[in-house]
Structure formats: structure tokens, C-alpha cells
N, C-alpha and C positions, 0 to 999 in steps of 0.2 A: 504493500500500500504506500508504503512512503517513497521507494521509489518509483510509482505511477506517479505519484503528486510530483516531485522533482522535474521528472520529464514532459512532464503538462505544463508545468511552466519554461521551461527551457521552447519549449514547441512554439511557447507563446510570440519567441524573436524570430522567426522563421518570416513570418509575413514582412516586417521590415528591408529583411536582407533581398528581399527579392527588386526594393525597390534600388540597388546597389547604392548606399549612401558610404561615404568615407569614417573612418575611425583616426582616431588619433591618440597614443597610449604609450606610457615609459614610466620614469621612475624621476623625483625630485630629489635632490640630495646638496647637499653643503657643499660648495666649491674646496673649502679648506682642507676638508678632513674624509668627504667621500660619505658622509651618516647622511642617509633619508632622512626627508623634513615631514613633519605628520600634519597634517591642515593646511598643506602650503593650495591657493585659491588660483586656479587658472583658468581663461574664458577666453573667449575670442570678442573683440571689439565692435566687430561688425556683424555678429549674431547674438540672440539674448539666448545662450548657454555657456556651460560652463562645470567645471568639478574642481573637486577637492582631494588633496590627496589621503588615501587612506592610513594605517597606523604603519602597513609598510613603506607610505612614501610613494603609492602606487596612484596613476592617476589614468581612467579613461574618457573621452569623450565620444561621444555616438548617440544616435546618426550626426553626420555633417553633411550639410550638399556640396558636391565637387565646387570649388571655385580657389580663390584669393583671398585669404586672411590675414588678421596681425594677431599671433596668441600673446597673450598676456600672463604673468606669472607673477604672485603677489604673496610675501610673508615677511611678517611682522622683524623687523632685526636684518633685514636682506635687502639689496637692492633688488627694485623692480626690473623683470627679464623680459623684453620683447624679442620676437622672432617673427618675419614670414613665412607664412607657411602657404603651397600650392599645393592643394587636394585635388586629384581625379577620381570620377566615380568609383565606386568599390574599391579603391586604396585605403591599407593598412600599413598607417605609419606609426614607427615605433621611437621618439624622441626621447631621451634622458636630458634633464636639462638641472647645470650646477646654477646655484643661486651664490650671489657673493655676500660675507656676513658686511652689515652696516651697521655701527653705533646707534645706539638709540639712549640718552640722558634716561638712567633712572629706571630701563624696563629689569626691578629687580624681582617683582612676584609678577610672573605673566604664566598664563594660560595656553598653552600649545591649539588646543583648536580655537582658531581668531573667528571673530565674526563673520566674517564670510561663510564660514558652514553652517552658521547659525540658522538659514536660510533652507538648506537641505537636509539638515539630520536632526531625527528625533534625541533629543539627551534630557531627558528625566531626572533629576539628581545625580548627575554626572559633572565631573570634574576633571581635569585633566593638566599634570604637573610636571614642569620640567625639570629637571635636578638643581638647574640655576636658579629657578626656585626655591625652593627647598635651603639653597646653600646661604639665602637672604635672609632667612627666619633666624630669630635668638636661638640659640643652642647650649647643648648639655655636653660641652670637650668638643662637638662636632654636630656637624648638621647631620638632621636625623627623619625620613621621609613619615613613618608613622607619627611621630610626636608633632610634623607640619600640619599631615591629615586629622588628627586630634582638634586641631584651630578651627575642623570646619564646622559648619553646624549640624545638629544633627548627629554630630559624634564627640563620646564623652572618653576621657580616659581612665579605667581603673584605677589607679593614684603613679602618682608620681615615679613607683620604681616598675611601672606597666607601660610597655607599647602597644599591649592590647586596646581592640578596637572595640567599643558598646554601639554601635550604629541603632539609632533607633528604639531602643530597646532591649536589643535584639544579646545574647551573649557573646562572649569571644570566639565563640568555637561555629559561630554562624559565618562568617565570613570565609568567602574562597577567597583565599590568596597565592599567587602566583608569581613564578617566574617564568617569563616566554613559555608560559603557558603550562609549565609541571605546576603542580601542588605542592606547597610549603606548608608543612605540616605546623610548625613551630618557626614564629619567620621573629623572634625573639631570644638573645641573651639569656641567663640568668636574670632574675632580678628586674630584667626587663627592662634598664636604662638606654638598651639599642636595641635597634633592628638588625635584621641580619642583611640587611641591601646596602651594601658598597655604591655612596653617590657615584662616585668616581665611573662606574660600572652599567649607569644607572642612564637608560635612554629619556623614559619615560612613566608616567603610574598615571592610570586611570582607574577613578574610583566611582563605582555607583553603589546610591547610599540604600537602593531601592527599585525594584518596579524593571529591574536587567532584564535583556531579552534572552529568547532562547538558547542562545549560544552557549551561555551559563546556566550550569547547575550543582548541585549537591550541598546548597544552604541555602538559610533562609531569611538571611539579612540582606548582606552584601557582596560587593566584587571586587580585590582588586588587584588588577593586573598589572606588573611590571616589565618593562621589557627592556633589554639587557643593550648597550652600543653596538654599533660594530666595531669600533675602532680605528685608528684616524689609516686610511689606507694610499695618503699624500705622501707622508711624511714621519720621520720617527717622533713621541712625544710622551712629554708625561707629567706627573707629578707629584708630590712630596709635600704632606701636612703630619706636622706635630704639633700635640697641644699638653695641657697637665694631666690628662686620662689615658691618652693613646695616640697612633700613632698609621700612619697609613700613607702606600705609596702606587701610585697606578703606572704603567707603563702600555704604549703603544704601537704599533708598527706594520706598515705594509709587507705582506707575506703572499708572493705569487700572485693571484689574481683577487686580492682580498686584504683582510686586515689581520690580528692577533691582539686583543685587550687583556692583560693583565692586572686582579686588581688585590693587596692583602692590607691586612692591617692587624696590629696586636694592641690591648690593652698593658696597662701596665698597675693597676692596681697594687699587685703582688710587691712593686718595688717602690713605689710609693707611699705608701703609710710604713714604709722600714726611715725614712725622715724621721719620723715622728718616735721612732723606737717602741711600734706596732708591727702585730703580725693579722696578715688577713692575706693568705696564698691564694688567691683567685685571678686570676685571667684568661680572657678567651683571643683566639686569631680567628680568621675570615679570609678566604681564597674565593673570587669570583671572578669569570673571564668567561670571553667568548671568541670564537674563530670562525672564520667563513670564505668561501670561496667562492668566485663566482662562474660556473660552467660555462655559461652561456649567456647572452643577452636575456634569455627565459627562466636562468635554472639557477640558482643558489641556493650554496647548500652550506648550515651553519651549526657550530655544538657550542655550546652555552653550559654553565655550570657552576656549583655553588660546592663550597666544603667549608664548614665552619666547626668550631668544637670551643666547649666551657670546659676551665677544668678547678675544681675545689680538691685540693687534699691539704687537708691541717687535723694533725696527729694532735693537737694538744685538745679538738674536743670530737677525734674519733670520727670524722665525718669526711668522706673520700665523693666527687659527688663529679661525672662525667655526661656531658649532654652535647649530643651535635646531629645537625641538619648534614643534608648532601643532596646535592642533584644534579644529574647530567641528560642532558634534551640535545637531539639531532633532529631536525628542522630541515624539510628538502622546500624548497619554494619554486613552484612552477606556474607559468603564463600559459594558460593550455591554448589560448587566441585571447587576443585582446579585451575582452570580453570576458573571457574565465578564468578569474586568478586562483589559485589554488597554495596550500599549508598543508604539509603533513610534518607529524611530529611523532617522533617514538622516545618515549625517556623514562628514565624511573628516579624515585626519592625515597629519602630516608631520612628517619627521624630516630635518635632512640637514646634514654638516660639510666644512668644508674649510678643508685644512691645508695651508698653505704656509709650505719650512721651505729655505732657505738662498738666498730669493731666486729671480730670471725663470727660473735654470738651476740651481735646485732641485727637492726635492722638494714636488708639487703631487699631496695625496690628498683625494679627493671619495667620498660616499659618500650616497648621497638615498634617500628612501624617502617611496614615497604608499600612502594607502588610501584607498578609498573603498567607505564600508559601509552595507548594508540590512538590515536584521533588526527583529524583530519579537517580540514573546513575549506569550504569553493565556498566563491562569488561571483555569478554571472551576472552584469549590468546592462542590461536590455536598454536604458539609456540614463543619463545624471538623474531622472528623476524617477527611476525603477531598478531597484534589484535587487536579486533572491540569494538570500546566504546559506546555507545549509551543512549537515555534516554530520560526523560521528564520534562516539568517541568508549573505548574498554578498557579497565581499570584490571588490574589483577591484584589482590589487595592483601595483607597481612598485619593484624591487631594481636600483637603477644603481651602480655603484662604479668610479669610472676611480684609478691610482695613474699618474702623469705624471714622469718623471726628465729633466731637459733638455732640456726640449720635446718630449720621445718620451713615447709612450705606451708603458707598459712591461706594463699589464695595465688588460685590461677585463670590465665583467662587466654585461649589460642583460637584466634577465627581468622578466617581465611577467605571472605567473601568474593563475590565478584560483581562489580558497579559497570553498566554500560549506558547509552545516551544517543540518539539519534536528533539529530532537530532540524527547524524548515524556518526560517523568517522572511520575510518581506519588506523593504523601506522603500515608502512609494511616493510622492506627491501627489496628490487630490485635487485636481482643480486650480485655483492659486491662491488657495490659504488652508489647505489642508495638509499634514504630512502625516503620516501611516507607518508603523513598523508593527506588524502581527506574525506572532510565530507560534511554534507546536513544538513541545520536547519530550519524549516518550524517554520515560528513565527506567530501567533495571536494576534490580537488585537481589543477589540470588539467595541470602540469610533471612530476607525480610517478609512477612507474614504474607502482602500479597507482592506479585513477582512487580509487575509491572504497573507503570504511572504515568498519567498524561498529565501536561502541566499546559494551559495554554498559557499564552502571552500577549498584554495589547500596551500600546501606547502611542497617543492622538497628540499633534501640535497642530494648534487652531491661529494664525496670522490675523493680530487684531488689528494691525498700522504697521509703519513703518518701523522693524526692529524691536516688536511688541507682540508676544504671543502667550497662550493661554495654552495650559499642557496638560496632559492625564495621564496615569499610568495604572494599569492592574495587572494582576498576575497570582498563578498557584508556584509556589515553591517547596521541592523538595529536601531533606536531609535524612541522610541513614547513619551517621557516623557524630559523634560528640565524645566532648574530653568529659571529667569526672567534676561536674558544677557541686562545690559544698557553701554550702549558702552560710552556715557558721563560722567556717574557720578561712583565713588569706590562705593560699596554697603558691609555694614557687615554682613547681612545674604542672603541665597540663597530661594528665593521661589521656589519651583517646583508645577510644574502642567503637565498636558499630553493632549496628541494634542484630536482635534476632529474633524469631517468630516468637519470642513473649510477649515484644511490644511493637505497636504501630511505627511506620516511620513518620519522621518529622514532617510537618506539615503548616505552611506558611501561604496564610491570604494577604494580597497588599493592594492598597487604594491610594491612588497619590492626587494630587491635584494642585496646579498653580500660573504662577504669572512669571514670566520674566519678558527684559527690556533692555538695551543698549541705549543706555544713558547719552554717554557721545562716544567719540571713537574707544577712548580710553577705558570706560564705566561700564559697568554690569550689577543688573539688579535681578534679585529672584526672590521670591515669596513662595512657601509652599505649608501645603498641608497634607498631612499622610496619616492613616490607619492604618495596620497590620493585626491580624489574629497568627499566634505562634504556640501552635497545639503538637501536644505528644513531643514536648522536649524531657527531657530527663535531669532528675535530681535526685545525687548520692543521699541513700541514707543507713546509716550504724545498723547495723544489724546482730552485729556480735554482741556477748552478752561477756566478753572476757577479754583483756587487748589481746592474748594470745590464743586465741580461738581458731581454728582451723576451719574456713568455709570450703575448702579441696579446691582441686584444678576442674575446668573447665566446667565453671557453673555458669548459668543463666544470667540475664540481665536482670531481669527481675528480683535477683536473689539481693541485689546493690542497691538499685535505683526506682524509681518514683516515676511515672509519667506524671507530669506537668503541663496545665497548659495554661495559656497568657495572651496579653494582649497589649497592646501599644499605641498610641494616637499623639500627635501632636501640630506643631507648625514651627518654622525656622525662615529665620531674613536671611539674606545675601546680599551684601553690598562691594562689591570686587571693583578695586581699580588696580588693571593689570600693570601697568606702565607710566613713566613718568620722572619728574623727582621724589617726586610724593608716590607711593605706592601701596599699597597690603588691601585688607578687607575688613569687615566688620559682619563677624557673624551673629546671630541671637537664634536660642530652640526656647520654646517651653515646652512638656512634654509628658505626658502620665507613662508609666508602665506596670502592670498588674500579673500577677500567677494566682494560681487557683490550688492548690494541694490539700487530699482528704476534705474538699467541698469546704476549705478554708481558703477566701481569698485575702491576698496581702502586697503588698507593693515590692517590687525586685529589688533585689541588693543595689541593681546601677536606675535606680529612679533617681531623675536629677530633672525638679522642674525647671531650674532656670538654668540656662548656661549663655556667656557672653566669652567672644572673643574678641580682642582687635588686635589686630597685626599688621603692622605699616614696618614700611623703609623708606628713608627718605635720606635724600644725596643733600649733601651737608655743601659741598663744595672741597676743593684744594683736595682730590682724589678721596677724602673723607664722607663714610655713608653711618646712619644711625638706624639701630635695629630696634622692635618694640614689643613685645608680646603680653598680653594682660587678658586673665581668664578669672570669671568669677562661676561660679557654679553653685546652688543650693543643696545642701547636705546629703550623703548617702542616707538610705534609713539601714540602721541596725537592728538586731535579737538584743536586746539585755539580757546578760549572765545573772542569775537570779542565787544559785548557793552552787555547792561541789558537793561530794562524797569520794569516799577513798573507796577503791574497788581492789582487791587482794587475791593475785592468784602465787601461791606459792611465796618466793621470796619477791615476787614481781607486785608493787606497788602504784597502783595509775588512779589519780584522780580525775575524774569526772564530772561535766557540766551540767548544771541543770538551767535549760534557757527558761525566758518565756516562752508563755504556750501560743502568744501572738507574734507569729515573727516579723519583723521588720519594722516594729512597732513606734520605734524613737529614730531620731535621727540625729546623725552628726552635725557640727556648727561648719559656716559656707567656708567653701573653698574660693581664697584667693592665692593668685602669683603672676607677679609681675617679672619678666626675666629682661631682661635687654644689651645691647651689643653696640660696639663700633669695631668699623672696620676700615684699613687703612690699606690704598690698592698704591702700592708704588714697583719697581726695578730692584734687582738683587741682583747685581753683576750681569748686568743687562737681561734679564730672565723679567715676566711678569710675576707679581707676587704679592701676596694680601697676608696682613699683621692684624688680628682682633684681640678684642677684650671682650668678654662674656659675665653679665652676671645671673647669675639664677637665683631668683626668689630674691629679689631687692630688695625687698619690704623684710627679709629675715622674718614671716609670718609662719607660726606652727600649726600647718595644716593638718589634722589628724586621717591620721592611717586605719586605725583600729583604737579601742580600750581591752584593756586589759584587767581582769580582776584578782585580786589577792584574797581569798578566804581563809589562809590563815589564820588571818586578823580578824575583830570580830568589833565593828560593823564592817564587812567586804569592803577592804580598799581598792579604788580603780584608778589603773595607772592610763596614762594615754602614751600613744607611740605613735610618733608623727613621720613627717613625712622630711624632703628634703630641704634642709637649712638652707641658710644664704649660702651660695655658691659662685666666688670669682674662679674664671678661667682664664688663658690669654691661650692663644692659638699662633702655628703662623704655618701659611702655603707658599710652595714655590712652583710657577708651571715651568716646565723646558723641552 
């Protein structure tokens, strides 16, 4: 069936071709460096058409009538490319065309798709980020892409030592996250101070906060995709930043028909608090790079990849503790005609930790995960304001988790599932104020209660005036797979596991609705408002009756966890100015979120009604730029710790909480932080090269993390455990 619907549409370009109309199609890319430009705007001056180029840089136009044109080629940062071009009937021409970079005062938070596409593509709560981005925002030792995506609205952040993502609502474990397209299981550090995505390494991120189309599945918040350089394939290049946390150096270089991006970096915690005449052995390094070559004018073919690892071993309180990410993706890209671009991808990831905590006859927790994935996605563009994306995609999966107490294995858990995906979308224009993007995504899953899932897709842009449109989005979203949600206690790593015929899969309704506008060239405004219902999530609960209790290997979900299910609604401003001297944005959400457990409903650990961002940069003069970021948020709610008891197995002593029986009842006081930066761009032996100063948490305000209670004491003393203090940094980059 799906591939009838496929060919039904493909058929559908049959009648044009007959009338032999010309095409015109290539690839936009950086004069400097050889990297595809993504949104770069190109039309013809003497016809009202025109495209965009897509996330590879890939751009077509069709139909064209044979004649005499001037094309036109337009992005933000570049000079404008003209070209004549002579088309004859049924010619297919294939132009690549370099764009040259030009200064632009001040574009230091911009936007990769410029307004020109604004016109053609449906984006819903979508955003899209360039590294030079990201590299303008206040920082923690370094720029850091999660904690930039945090400033928007609509997404809140666990506290301070978290790069996890609360979208909406929604949990951490709702978000697909990606590199060139694998799944990053854990795209977080320890402690969660970084991410694991090397700017340096780092093309792109596109984030939707909501309401994604088919293309996407396997959660039920959000999306976001990163997608890796190619690397400068002109010339050799690179660069080298140190700051008081760590340390990273990127290298680049034309390799045969193609590039080689090199990217690492190492903390140094471990030698840094030995100043102080402290021990805290902790440090993590990061390997990411990618390689490509290009076959053919049609055919490039690219391996991308990630290797990161944490490591804790400090003997004086027994605790050994090892976590790392990995992923490597080969990528074939083929032009099958101008008209049908095509991605195939084969790669796998991994994820896996293990914690060992009081020595041989302590606790010893493992937790591993593999993927290995094939997919695949075509685009055939029937013409700029038609075309059908489609594709597949099969997962082969593995969730192992052993928790080990004294040499006993006290709990096991080995599934082996297998996750598949087919999907069809559509992005059409309507008339001349309507635009369309409706798709279908049939998902698999072979652990889960029932095998197969349709999920449709829809999202309307309504043109109310000039650069003013009214937008909508719905959609069903699936998930089968979630880490271990403890709604009591902070946890520092994430276990994952995936459901099995005890319980439903995840299951996500979303309703979006709003306005946006292009203020004037520079300005963007968005207003929206969104529902979601997020039913059949899961949430861990104690079951044992002993901390050493043995629940065996390969038990049920059920045996752990709770279906839950919730709900979420609110609304968020956008006020973007990409470019300038003046620069950033001003976000605002307010926002309810709800679960329901044992026909008890109660507010989510990350209910945050109010949250404000602003975040500006603004060029100072005499190569001097000042950064700004200020986040206020209204309180997490918490469980109050009501008394303890001492629970006694043998010589083994564990006390015991007794909450309230209303959880989430009180809440913590708001969260402020103010961070802010200058940064000084001058020559270092004639090299380009930027000196900053960073502070975090300017205000030196004790935002709280958690309470803590002592029952010792008799009335229960409560201690608070905050978050991060004032923190100066200074940094310094050199490019060469």
C-alpha cells in the first residue's frame, strides 16, 4: 500500500514532463571552505519563481520555459551571485554555485533559514541554529548548543548541572536527538554541565519544539537534529580554544575529492581543584569528525562520528563510575535526476555506564545500549511549490541493564526489540496563501502489545499580509522506549529500557496554533499556543521491601514502573532579532503540566508556569562585543519529606523516606541567573583570535537544586542544596 501511494504521486509529474519544460538544479556552498549553505534563496528575475536550498544545500527549480534568464542567488552574510543562464526546452542543467562570505556589523544570533523561505515552508515551532550562534551566547568555560536551546521558549532546563531538554512538558527522555541523523542516546556529560556536540564540528541544529512531521518518530515531544561540517575542503584550517574548564582543538583539511574534520576536547577538572589542594578525579574527552568524498557530481559519500567517555575513579569514597556515547553513520547521497534527491544512511550507537560504588561488595550498576540503523529518505519536487518526501527506516535494538549488590545480582533486564518506520509527506502551496505539509508514519515495534501504529501528520500556514501568517499544527506521536523517571529523588544518569507487552506504548496528541511576522528585514515575531495529551508514559516505583532484595533477571516492566499519563497546554512569545549591532531575543512561556497516577492527579516535577528569557549581543565597538543572558522561571513543585524509618537487613542499615501522600505539593522559590560575557576579537601573530570573560550567575543568587532533610534531629532539619554559584571564566580562541 505505501508503495502504491508513493508511485501515485511520483505519476503525478508525468503530465508536466510531457510539456518538455527546462530544470535547473546543483548545490550552494561557501566559496571559502566548500560547506553547503542551508536556506540560501534563489529565483530568477524575470519569472515569479524560485527555491530554497534545502539542509543539504541542494537546490531545484522546475518547470522553467526555454528562454533567457538572470538567476539570482541570495544569503544573509554573502554576496549576492548573479548568473545568465540560457535554457532550451527539456534541458537539465546542473549549476553548483560558490557564494563569497561578506561582513555583516553584528549578525551574532542569526537564524540559518532567512526569510525568504518563510514564504515556502511550513515550520511550526521550528528553529534553526548556527554554531556562530550559539558561540555568541554567555557560557559555562564554552559555548554550549543545549544550554543556547534552553533560552528558547517553551523549553525549560532541569537545573543548572542539566543539558537536558523539558520541551513543553514533555520529559527528557521525549526528545529525539540526533547526529546526521543516528540517535544519541545520552547527548550529555556527567552532571550535565555539556553537551556532547563539539561546536567546532557542528554545521547546524534544528529544533522542533512540537507538531514535527513524518519524517520523525519515536517521541513524543521533540526533535533535534544536528548535523555535522564537512570540513573546509579549500584549504588547511583550524582551531584552538582554552579556557579555566577545558580545552579543545579542531583541525581541517582537503582530502582527494572532499574534506577531513577533526574535532576533540578534554576537561580538566581533575587538575584543577589540585590548586586548591582538593581532590575530585573527574574528567571527560570528546572525539567528533567527519569525512566525505565526492564521486560524482550526483554521489557523495560521507562517515561522521562521535566517541566521547566520562570517567570518575576516586578511591577515597569507593566510587569508580564510566559513561560514554559513540556513533558512527555512513551516509551515501545520490541525485537520482534533478528532481529526486535521495539519503541513505547505515550506522549504529552506543551508549552505556557503569557505576561502581562502595567497592568488590558494593554496588555495581550497568546499563548498555546498541543501535543499529537503516533508513533512507527521497525527495521528489514536482515543482518549488510541490513535493513529496518519503522513506524508511529499521532499528535493531538492545536494552541491557544489570544492578549487582555483593556479588548478587539483585535485578536484570535484556530486550532486544526491533523498531521500524515507513512514512509519506507532502509540502505543497495552496492557492496563494495557503501552504500544506501532511504526512503518514506507520511505526513498528516488535516487544510492544500491538505490533503496528499509524500516526498521521498535518500542519497549515495561512498568509494573512505581507510576511504575516497564521499557522497550525497536529499530530499523533509515538514512543516505545524511556529512561527510569523517579519523580522523588535527582538521579545523575539516565537508564533506558523499552516497553513490552505489559504496557501500552507511548502515546502523544499535539495541537499547536499561532501567528508569526517579519517585523522588518532584521525582526521576527511568533506567538503561539499548544496542547498536548502524553499518555502511557512510565514512572519508576520501589517495589522492594528490602534495599537488598532480589527482583531476578529478566522481569517485566511492570514489575518497576507505573503507566502515567498527563497533559500539557500553554502559550510562548518570540521576539528574534537575528542581526545587527544589537542582537538576541526575548522569549516568554507560561504553561500548566499535569500526570495523573492511581487516579491521583498532581503537577510534574518540571511544571514551570512562568519562564523569561533574554538574550542579546551587542557590538560595543573597537572589535569589543557584550554578551547577556537572564532567565527567570517560577519554582519546580516538590514531594515534602514528611519523617524516615530505619529499615534492617542483617548488618545492612538503610533508612527510609516517608513522602507526602500528595506529591508535588509545595514548590521551590523562583529561579533567577543572570550570566554575561565580553569578548574581544583581535590578531595573534597574525592568526584571527577572540579573548573573553565569562561570568555565571552574576547576581551570586542561591538557586535551589533540591532540600534535603535530616531526621536525626528532632524537629527534621532541612538543608537546601543549591545550584551553581557565581562563576568567572576567561577563555581564549585562536583560528589558523
Amino acid at each position: 500500500m505505501f508503495c502504491f501511494l508513493v508511485m501515485l504521486w511520483l505519476g503525478m509529474a508525468v503530465s508536466p514532463l510531457a510539456a518538455q519544460p527546462a530544470t535547473i538544479s546543483g548545490f550552494v556552498a561557501d566559496s571559502s571552505n566548500g560547506e553547503f549553505l542551508i536556506g540560501a534563496n534563489l529565483y530568477f528575475e524575470d519569472l515569479q519563481t524560485g527555491a530554497f536550498t534545502t539542509r543539504e544545500g541542494y537546490y531545484v527549480i522546475h518547470p522553467i520555459p526555454a528562454g533567457e534568464y538572470q538567476l539570482v542567488c541570495n544569503y544573509i552574510g554573502y554576496k549576492p551571485f548573479r548568473q545568465a543562464v540560457s535554457l532550451k526546452a527539456g534541458e537539465k542543467l546542473f549549476l553548483n554555485i560558490a557564494l563569497a562570505p561578506q561582513a555583516i556589523t553584528g549578525q551574532a544570533v542569526d537564524v540559518i533559514a532567512e526569510a525568504a523561505s518563510i514564504d515556502r515552508e511550513v515550520k511550526i515551532s521550528q528553529v534553526s541554529l548556527s554554531a556562530r550562534a550559539i558561540q555568541q551566547a554567555p557560557k559555562l568555560g564554552e559555548a554550549d548548543l543545549f544550554r543556547t536551546i534552553q533560552a528558547l521558549p517553551g523549553v525549560v532546563a532541569e537545573s543548572d548541572f542539566s543539558t537536558g531538554l523539558v520541551v513543553r512538558g514533555g520529559n527528557t527522555d521525549q526528545n529525539l536527538v540526533m547526529l546526521d541523523g543516528i540517535t544519541v542516546y545520552n547527548p550529555s556529560h556527567l552532571g550535565g554541565l555539556f553537551s556532547n556536540f563539539l561546536l567546532d564540528a557542528v554545521k547546524d541544529a534544528r529544533f522542533v519544539k512540537g507538531g514535527f512531521p513524518a519524517e520523525y518518530g519515536g517521541r513524543m515531544s521533540s526533535v533535534l537534529n544536528v548535523i555535522s561540517r564537512e570540513g573546509n575542503r579549500k584549504e588547511f584550517a583550524g582551531n584552538a580554544y582554552i579556557s579555566m574548564l577545558s580545552s579543545h582543538l579542531s583541525l581541517e583539511t582537503p582530502v582527494g575529492n572532499g574534506a577531513l574534520l577533526l574535532a576533540g576536547r578534554r576537561t580538566y577538572f581533575d587538575q584543577a581543584v589540585k590548586l586548591f589542594n582538593e581532590e575530585f578525579p573527574y574528567y571527560f574527552y570528546d572525539f567528533q569528525g567527519s569525512f566525505h568524498q565526492d564521486l560524482s557530481p550526483y554521489d557523495r559519500l560521507s562517515i561522521s562520528g562521535y566517541f566521547g567517555n566520562d570517567v570518575l575513579d576516586w578511591d577515597k569514597i569507593s566510587i569508580d563510575l564510566q559513561w560514554g556515547n559513540r556513533t558512527l553513520a555512513a551516509n551515501w547521497r545520490h541525485v537520482f535526476s534533478p528532481q529526486l534527491f535521495s539519503n541513505f544512511m547505515v550506522a549504529g550507537s552506543q551508549f552505556e555506564t557503569n557505576v561502581e560504588f562502595g567497592g568488590e561488595e558494593g554496588v555495581d550498576s550497568k546499563n548498555d545500549i546498541i543501535d543499529y540503523t537503516l533508513k533512507g529518505d527521497l525527495t521528489y519536487f514536482f515543482n518549488p511549490q510541490n513535493s513529496l518526501k518519503f522513506g524508511f527506516e529499521a532499528k535493531k535494538l538492545l536494552f541491557e541493564y544489570k544492578s549487582i549488590y555483593d556479588n548478587r545480582t539483585l535485578l536484570g533486564i535484556k530486550q532486544t526489540p526491533v523498531e521500524g518506520a515507513a512514512y509519506l509527506q507532502n509540502d505543497r502551496k495552496v492557492g496563494e496563501r495557503w501552504l500544506l505539509n501532511a504526512g503518514l508514519r506507520m511505526s513498528y515495534f516488535s516487544a510492544s502489545r500491538e505490533k503496528f501504529y499509524l500516526e498521521p501528520r498535518l500542519a497549515l500556514k495561512y498568509r494573512i499580509g505581507n510576511k504575516e501568517y497564521l499557522n497550525f499544527a497536529t499530530g499523533i506521536f509515538r514512543q516505545f522506549i524511556f529512561t527510569v523517571q523517579d519523580e522523588y529523588n535527582p538521579t545523575i544518569s539516565n537508564d533506558w529500557f523499552s516497553i513490552d507487552e505489559t504496557v501500552p506504548a507511548g502515546n502523544s496528541l499535539h495541537f499547536i496554533a499561532g501567528y508569526e511576522k517579519e517585523l522588518w528585514s532584521t525582526t521576527f515575531l511568533q506567538a503561539e499556543v499548544f496542547y498536548k495529551t502524553l499518555d502511557n508514559m512510565l514512572t519508576y516505583r520501589e517495589t522492594r521491601s528490602a534495599v537488598d532484595e532480589s527482583l531476578g533477571e529478566n522481569i517485566l516492566v511492570t514489575d518497576l514502573f507505573v503507566p502515567t499519563d498527563g497533559y500539557s497546554y500553554g502559550g510562548e512569545f518570540f521576539l528574534h532579532k537575528r542581526f545587527g549591532q544589537l542582537s538576541g531575543w526575548i522569549g516568554y512561556s507560561i504553561s500548566w503540566s499535569r500526570k495523573q497516577l492511581d487516579a491521583a492527579r498532581y503537577y510534574a516535577s518540571f511544571d514551570r508556569r512562568h519562564n523569561l528569557n533574554l538574550l542579546l549581543s551587542y557590538e560595543l565597538g573597537k572589535n569589543w562585543r557584550f554578551g547577556s543572558r537572564f532567565n527567570y522561571g517560577s519554582g519546580f513543585p516538590y514531594t515534602r519529606a514528611l519523617a524516615s524509618y530505619e529499615e534492617r537487613d542483617g548488618g545492612v542499615v538503610e533508612r527510609r523516606i516517608i513522602y507526602d501522600s500528595q506529591r508535588n505539593r509545595f514548590r521551590y522559590p523562583a529561579y533567577i541567573r543572570w550570566d554575561l560575557g565580553f569578548t574581544k576579537s583581535f590578531r595573534m601573530f597574525k592568526m584571527p583570535s577572540e579573548f573573553d570573560i565569562q561570568v555565571v550567575n552574576a547576581l551570586n543568587r542561591d538557586n535551589v537544586f533540591f532540600y534535603q532533610w535530616d531526621f536525626d534531629e528532632n524537629p527534621a532539619k532541612r538543608e537546601t542544596i543549591t545550584m551553581l554559584p557565581i562563576i568567572p571564566t576567561i577563555g581564549l580562541k585562536v583560528n589558523f
